[in-house]
C-alpha positions as CSV (number, residue, x, y, z in Angstrom):
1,X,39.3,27.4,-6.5
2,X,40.8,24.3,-6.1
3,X,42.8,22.7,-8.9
4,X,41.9,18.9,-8.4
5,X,40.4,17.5,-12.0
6,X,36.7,16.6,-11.7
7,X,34.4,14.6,-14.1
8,X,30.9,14.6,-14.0
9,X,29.5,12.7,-17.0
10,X,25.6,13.0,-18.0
11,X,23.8,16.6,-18.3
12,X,20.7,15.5,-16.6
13,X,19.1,16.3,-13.0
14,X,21.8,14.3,-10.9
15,X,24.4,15.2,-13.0
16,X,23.4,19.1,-12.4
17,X,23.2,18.7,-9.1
18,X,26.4,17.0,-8.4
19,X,28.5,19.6,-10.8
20,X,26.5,22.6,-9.4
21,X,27.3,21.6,-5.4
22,X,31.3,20.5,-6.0
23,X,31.7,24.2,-7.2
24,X,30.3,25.2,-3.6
25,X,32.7,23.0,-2.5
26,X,35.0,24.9,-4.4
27,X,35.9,22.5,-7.1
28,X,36.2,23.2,-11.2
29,X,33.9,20.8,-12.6
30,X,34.0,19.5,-16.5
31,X,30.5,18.2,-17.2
32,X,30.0,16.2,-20.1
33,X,27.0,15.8,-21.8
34,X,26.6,14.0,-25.1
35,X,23.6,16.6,-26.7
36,X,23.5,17.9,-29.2
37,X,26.1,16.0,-30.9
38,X,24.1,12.6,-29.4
39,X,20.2,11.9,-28.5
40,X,19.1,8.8,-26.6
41,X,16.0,7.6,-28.2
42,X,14.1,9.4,-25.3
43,X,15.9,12.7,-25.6
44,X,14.4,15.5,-28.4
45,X,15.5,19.2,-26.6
46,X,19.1,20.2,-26.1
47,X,18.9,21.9,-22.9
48,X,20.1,20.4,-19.7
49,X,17.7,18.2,-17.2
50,X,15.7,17.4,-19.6
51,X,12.4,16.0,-18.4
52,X,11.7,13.2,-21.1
53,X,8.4,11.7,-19.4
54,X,6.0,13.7,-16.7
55,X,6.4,17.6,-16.4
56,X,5.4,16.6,-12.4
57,X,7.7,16.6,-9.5
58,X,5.0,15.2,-7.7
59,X,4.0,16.6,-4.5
60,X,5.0,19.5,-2.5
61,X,3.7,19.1,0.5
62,X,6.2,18.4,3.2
63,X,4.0,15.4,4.8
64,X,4.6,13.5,1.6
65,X,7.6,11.4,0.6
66,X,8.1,13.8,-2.4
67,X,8.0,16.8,-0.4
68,X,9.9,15.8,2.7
69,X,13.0,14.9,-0.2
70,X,12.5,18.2,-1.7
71,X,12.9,19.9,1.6
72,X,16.0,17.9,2.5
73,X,17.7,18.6,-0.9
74,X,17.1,22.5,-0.4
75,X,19.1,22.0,2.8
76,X,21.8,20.4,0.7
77,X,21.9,23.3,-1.4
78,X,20.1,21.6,-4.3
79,X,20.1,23.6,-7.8
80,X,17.1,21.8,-9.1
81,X,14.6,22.7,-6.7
82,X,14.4,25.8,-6.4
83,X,14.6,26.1,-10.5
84,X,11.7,24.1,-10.3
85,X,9.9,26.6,-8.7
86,X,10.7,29.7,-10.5
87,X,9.6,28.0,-13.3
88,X,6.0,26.2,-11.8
89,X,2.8,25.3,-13.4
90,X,-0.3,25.4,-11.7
91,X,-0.6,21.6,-10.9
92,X,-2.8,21.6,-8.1
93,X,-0.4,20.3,-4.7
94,X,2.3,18.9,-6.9
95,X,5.5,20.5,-7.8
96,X,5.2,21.0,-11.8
97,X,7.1,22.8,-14.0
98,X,6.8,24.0,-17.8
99,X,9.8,21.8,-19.0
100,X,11.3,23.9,-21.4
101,X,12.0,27.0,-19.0
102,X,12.6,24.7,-16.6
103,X,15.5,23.2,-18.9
104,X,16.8,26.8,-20.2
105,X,16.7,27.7,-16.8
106,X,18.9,24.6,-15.4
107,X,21.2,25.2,-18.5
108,X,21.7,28.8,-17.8
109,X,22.9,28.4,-14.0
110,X,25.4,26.1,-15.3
111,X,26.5,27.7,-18.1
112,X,26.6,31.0,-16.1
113,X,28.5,29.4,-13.2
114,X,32.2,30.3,-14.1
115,X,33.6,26.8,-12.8
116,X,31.5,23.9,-14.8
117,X,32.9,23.7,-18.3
118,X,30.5,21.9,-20.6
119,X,32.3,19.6,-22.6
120,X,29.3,18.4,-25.9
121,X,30.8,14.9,-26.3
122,X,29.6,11.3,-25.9
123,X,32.0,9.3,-23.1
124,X,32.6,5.4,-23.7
125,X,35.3,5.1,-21.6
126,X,36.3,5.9,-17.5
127,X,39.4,6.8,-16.2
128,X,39.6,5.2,-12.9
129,X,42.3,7.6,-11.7
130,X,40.5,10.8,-12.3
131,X,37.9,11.3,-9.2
132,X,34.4,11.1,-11.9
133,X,30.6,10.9,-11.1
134,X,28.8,8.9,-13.5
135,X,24.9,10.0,-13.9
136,X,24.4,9.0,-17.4
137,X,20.4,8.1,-17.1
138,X,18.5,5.0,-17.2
139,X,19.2,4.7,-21.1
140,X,23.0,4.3,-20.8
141,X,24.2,2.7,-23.5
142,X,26.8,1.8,-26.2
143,X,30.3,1.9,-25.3
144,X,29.7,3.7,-21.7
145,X,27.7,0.6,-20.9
146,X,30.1,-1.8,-22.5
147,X,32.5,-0.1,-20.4
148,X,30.5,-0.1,-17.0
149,X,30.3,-4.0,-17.5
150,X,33.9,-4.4,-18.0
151,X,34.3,-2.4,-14.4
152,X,31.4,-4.4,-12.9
153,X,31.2,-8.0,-14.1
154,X,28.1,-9.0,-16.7
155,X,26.1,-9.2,-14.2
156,X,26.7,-6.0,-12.4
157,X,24.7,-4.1,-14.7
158,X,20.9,-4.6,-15.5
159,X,18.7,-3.6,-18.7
160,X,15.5,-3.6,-18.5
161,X,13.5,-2.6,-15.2
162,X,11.1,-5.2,-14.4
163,X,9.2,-4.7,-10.7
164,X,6.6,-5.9,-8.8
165,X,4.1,-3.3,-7.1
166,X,5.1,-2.7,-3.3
167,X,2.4,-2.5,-0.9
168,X,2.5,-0.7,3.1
169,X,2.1,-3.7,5.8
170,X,-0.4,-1.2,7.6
171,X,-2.7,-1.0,4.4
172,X,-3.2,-5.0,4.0
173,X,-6.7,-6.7,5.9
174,X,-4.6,-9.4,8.0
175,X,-7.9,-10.8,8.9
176,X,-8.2,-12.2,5.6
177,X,-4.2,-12.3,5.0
178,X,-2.2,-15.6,6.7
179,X,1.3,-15.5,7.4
180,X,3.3,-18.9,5.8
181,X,6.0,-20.3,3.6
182,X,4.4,-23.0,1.3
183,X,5.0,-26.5,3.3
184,X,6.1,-24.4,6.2
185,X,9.7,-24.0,4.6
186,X,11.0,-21.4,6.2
187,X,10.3,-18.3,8.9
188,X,6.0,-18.0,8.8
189,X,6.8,-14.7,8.1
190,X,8.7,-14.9,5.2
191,X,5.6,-14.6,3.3
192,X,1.9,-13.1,3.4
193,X,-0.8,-14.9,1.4
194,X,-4.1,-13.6,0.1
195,X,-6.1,-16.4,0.0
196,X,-8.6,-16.3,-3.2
197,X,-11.7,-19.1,-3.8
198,X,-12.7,-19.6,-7.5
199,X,-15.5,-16.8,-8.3
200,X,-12.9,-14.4,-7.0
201,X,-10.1,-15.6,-8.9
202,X,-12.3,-15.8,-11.9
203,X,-13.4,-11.9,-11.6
204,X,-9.6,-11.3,-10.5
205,X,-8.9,-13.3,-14.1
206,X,-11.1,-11.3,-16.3
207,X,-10.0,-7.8,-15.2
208,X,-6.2,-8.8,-15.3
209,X,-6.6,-9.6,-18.6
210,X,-8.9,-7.2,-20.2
211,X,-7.2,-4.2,-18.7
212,X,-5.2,-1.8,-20.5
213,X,-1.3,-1.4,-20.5
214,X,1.0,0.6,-21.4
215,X,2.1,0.9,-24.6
216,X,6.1,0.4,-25.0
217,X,8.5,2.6,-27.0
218,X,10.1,0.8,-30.2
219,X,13.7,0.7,-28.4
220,X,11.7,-1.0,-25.5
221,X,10.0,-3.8,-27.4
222,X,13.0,-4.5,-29.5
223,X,14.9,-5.1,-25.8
224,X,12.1,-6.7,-24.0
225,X,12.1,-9.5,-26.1
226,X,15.2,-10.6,-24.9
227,X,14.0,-10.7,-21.5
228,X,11.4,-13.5,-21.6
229,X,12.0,-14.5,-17.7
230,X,10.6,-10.3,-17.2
231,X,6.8,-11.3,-18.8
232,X,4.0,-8.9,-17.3
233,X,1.6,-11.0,-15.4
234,X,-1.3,-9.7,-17.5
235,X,0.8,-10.9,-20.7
236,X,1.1,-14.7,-18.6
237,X,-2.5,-14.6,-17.6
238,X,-3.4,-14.3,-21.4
239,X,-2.3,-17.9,-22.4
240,X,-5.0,-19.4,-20.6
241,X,-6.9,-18.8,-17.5
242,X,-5.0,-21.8,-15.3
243,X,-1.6,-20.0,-16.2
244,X,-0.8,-18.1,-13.5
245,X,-3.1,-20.2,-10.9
246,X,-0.2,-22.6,-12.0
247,X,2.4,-20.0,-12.0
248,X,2.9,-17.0,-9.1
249,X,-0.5,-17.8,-8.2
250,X,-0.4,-21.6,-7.5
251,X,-1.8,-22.3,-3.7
252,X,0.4,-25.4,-3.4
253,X,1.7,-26.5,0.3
254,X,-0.3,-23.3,1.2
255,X,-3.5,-23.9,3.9
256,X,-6.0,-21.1,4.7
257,X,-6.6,-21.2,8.6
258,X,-9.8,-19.3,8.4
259,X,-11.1,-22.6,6.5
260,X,-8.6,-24.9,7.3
261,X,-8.2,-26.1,3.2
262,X,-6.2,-24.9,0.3
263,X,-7.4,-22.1,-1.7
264,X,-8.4,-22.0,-5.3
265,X,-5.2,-19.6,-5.6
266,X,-2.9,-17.5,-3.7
267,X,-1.2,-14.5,-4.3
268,X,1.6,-14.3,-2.0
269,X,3.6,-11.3,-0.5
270,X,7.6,-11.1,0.8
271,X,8.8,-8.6,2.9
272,X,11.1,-5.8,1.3
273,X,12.5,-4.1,3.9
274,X,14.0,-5.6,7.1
275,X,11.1,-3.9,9.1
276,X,8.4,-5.5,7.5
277,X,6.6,-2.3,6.5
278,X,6.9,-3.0,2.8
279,X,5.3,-6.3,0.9
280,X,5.6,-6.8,-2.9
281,X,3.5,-8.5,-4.8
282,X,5.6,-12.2,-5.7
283,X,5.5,-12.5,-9.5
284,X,3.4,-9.6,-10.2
285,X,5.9,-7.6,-12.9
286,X,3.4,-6.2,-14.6
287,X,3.2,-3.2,-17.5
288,X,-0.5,-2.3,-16.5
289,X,-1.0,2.0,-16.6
290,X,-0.8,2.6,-13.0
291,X,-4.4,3.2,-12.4
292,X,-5.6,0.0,-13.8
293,X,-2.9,-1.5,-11.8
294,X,-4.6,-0.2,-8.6
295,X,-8.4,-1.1,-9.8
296,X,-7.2,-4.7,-10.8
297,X,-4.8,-5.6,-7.6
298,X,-7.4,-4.1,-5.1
299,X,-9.5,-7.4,-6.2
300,X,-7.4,-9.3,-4.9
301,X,-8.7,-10.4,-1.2
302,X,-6.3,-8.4,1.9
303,X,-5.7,-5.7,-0.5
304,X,-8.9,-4.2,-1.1
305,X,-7.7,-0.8,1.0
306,X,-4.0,-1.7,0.0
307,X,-1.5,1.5,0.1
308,X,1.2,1.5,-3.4
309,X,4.2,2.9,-2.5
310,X,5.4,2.0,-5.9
311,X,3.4,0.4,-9.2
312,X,4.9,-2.0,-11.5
313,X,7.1,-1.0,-14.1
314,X,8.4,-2.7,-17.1
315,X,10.4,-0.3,-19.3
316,X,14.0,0.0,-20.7
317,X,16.6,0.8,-17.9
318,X,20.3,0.6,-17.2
319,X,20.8,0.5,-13.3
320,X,23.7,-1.3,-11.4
321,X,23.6,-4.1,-8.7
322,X,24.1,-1.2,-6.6
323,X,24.1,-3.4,-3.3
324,X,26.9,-5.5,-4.3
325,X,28.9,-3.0,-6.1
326,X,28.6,0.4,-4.2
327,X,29.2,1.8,-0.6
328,X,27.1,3.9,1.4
329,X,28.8,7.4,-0.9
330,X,28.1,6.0,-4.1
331,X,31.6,5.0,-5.1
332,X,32.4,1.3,-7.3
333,X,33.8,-0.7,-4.7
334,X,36.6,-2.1,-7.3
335,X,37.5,1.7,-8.7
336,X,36.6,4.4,-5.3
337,X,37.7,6.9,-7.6
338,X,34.7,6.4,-9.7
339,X,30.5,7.3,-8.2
340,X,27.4,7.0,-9.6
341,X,24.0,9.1,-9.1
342,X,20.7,9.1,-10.3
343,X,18.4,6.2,-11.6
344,X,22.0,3.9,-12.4
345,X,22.4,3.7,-8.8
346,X,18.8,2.1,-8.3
347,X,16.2,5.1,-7.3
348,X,13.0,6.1,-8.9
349,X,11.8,9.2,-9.9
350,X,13.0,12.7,-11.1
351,X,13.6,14.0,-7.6
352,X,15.2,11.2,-6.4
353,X,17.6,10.8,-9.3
354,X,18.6,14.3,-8.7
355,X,19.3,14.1,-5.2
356,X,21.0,11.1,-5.5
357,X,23.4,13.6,-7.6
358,X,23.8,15.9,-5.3
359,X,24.5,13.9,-2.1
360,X,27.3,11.9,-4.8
361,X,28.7,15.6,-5.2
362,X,28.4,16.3,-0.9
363,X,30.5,12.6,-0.6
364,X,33.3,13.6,-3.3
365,X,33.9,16.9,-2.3
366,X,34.3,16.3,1.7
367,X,36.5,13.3,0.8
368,X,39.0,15.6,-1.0
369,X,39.0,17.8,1.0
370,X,39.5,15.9,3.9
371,X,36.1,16.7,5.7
372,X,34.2,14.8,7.8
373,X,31.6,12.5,5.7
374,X,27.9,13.3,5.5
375,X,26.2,10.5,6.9
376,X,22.9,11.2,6.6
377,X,20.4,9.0,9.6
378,X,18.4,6.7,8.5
379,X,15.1,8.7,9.7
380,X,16.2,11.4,6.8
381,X,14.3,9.9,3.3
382,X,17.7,10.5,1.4
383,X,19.3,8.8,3.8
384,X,16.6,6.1,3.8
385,X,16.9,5.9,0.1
386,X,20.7,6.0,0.2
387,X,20.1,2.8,2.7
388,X,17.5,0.7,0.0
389,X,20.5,1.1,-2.8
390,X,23.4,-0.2,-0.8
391,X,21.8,-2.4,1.6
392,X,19.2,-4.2,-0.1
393,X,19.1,-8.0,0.1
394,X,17.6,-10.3,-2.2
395,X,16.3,-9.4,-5.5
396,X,17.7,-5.5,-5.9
397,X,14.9,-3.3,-7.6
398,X,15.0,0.6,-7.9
399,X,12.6,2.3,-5.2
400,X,11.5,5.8,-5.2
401,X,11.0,7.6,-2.3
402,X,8.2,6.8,0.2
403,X,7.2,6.7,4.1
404,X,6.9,3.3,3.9
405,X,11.3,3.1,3.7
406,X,11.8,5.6,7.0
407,X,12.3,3.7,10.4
408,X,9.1,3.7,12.2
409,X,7.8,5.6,14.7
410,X,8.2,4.6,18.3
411,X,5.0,5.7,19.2
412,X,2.2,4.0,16.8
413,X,0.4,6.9,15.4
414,X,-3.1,5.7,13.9
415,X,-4.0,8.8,12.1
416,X,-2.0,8.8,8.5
417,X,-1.8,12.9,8.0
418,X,-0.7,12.9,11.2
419,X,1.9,10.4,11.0
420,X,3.2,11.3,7.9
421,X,3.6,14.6,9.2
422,X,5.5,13.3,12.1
423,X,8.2,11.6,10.2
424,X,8.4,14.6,8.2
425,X,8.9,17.0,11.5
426,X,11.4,13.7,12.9
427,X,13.4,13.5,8.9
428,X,13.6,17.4,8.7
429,X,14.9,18.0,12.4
430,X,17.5,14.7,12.6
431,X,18.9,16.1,9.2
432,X,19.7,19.8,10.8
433,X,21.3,17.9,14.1
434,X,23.7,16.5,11.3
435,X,24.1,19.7,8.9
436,X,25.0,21.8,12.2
437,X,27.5,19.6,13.4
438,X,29.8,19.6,9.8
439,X,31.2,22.3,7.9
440,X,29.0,22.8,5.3
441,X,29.8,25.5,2.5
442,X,26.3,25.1,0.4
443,X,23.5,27.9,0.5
């Protein structure tokens, strides 16, 4: 084994992963993780990746988002995968597992693996000389967080997860949808509008604000008050029915060509990828359950067949200003010695937090040991993903994977199944083509 000194701090999927594939690498790994001696407010069983929300992985299928990441990671040599299926549920096509075995499971391949010392402490400080991997969770807090924002700047760090839903381009009517900046300031496609006369805003109105939300945790409402710029829509809406028809939904400098005046109100959508294959919804933060979110939104005119990559979320946490602060292998810019992994760095989801982890672990290990880097093509979802946290522009928000992020097809494929499939079969074989070409010690 090798003798360099390796950190991996936080005990949860990505910090797994990334301990777990450095000792493939041939690494010794010390993992800290702050249970039992220290629970989040999330956090009740002291195993290893624990799942605190959902038991689901989400789909398994490999024409899904979820299941063409799940298939790349087991290429990677994940750990968490195929734990997660020794220890499934029945759960219809999704990947679910009973989340204590699951847990005791994860805990006993570490445990058992003779070169990942567990060390049951809390970290509040980084030593930028000792190569470390930082997957500390979305609740990161206390003096680990204090001590991230000393590395990063004030602003380099983020609290409280406030996003707009993310709709596909293919899924909006653009027969009812106009492409324009209000008073034509800027490129006409900056922006898509859905135009909305006054009985459908009314309707709109009374089901935005007599849905149901979710309920926030204690820790959450005690830290959501300080974020008064982050209100829900359906929370705005609730002061009075012109509120947000003066707010994100205010049709000034806007002009509907099909009727050539301005509309009653306007709910406008910006591009989130560089493609164009991915609109958000402008102002639209919203804490509606995810189902009400999709019954309510698909009033609003254009998005009646509308595709969600990703529902709005408003909920407690921690993730970096990854584009500004990280390169493509997840290490701080200012400190190289120090990466990050899992939902800090700015993806969504259980899966995606852990491979986040374990590509952090593939980028550490090749870099001491002198290999050649794993740069994963853009057509590959983790290396799609991996793009979104780095590269985003504009307003950074955490993304989970979706088909909506990979590079489109060259031929235009009408039929969805059979697309999807497509850019599963194109992800799976351009991620080989790179895996053959390295040496690559993971099984």
């Amino acid at each position: 084994m090798n003798n360099q000194k390796i950190r991996v701090i936080g005990g949860g999927l990505a910090g797994c992963e990334a301990a777990q594939i450095l000792t493939a690498y041939g690494f010794s790994v010390e993992l800290f993780e702050q249970k039992p001696q220290q629970y989040s407010p999330a956090h009740k069983y002291p195993g290893l990746a624990e799942l605190v929300c959902s038991n689901s992985l989400k789909a398994a299928r490999l024409d899904s988002a979820a299941g063409l990441l799940k298939e790349e990671m087991r290429r990677l040599g994940s750990l968490i995968i195929p734990c997660a299926e020794q220890t499934a549920v029945a759960a219809g096509g999704a990947l679910a597992v009973d989340r204590e075995q699951f847990s005791d499971l994860v805990t006993k391949k570490i445990r058992e693996n003779p070169h990942i010392t567990i060390v049951e402490e809390q970290v509040e400080t980084l030593d930028p000389s000792v190569p470390t991997i930082v997957a500390t969770g979305p609740l990161t807090s206390g003096g680990l967080a204090d001590e991230i924002v000393r590395l990063t700047g004030q602003a380099g760090l983020s609290f409280f997860d406030a996003a707009a839903p993310i709709v596909t381009d293919e899924s909006i009517d653009h027969s009812i949808v106009f492409a324009a900046s209000r008073y034509e300031r800027g490129g006409e496609d900056d922006y898509l509008n859905c135009p909305m006369n006054k009985e459908e805003y009314e309707a709109f109105y009374e089901a935005l604000v007599s849905a149901e939300s979710v309920e926030l945790k204690s820790f959450e409402k005690e830290h959501f008050r300080v974020y008064e710029g982050c209100m829900p829509v359906e929370v705005m809406a609730k002061r009075g029915p012109d509120t947000i028809r003066f707010g994100p939904l205010k049709p000034v400098g806007l002009r509907d060509p099909r009727t050539g005046h301005r509309p009653w109100a306007v709910v406008q959508l910006r591009r989130e990828n560089a493609e164009g294959t991915l609109y958000n919804l402008v102002g639209f933060q919203t804490n509606l359950k995810w189902g009400e979110q999709k019954r309510v939104f698909s009033m609003i005119p254009g998005l009646q067949n509308a595709e969600f990559v990703r529902y709005g979320v408003m909920h407690r946490n921690t993730f970096l200003d990854s584009p500004r602060l990280l390169d493509r292998e997840f290490r701080l810019k200012s400190a190289p010695n120090l990466r990050f992994a899992g939902q800090m760095t700015g993806v969504e989801g259980y899966v995606e937090s852990a491979a986040s982890g374990l590509l952090a672990g593939h980028h550490l290990a090749r870099e001491l040991l002198g290999l050649a880097p794993l740069v994963l093509p853009d057509e590959t979802m983790l290396g799609a993903l991996t793009g979104h946290v780095v590269n985003e522009t504009g307003d950074f928000q955490p993304m989970g994977a979706n088909m909506g992020i990979l590079p489109p097809l060259e031929e235009k494929i009408r039929d969805k199944k059979l697309r999807y499939r497509t850019l599963a079969e194109r992800s799976v074989a351009a991620l080989q083509q790179t895996l053959d070409m390295l040496e690559f010690p993971a099984e």
